[in-house]
C-alpha positions in Angstrom: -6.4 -35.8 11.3 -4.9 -35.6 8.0 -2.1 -32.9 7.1 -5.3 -31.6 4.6 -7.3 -31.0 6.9 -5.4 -29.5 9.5 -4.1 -26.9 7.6 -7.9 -26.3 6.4 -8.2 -25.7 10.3 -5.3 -23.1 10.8 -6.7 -21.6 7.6 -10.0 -21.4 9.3 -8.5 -19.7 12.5 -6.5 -17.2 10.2 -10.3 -15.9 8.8 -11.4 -15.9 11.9 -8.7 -13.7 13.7 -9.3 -11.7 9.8 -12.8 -11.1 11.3 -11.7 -9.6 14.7 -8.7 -7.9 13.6 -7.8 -4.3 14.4 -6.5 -3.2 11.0 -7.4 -3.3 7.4 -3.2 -4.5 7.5 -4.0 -7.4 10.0 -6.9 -8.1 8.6 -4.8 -8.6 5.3 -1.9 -10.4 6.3 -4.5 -12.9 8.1 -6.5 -13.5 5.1 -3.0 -13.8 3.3 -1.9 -16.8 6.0 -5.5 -18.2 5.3 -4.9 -18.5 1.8 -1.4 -19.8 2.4 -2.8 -22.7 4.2 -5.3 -23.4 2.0 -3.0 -23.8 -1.0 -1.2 -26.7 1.6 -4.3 -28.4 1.9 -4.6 -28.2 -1.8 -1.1 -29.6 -2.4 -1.2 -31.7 1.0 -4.2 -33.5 -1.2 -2.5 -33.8 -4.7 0.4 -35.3 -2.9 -1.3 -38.0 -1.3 -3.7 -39.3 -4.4 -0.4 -39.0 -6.2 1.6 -41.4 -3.7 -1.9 -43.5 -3.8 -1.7 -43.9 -7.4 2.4 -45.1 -7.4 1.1 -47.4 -4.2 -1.5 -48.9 -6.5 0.7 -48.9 -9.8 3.3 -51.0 -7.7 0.9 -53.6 -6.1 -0.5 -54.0 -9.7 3.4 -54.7 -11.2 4.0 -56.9 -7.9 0.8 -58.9 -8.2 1.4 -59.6 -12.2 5.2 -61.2 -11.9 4.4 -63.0 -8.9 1.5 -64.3 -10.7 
């Protein structure tokens, strides 16, 4: 499982405890979590196209002055 999508899971778990929860406070700060998790899948994702794209960059320079 990818670091994206497990923290789309825990962000998934923190709605669901949001659902169940005993105060508008709980329900809040789980919602809050939520959200927090699903800015590091967001980021999580950026990061690796990002290190994709210097990966690729790199083979392409390698591949050109070995040619």
């Amino acid at each position: 499982m990818s670091d994206a999508a497990e923290c789309r899971d825990r962000a998934a778990q923190c709605i669901q405890l949001a659902a169940t929860a005993g105060s508008a406070l709980q329900r809040t700060v789980l919602l809050n979590a939520a959200n927090s998790w699903l800015n590091l899948a967001n980021q999580a994702e950026r990061d690796t196209a990002q290190q994709k794209l210097e990966d690729d960059r790199e083979q392409t320079v390698s591949s050109r002055t070995a040619a």
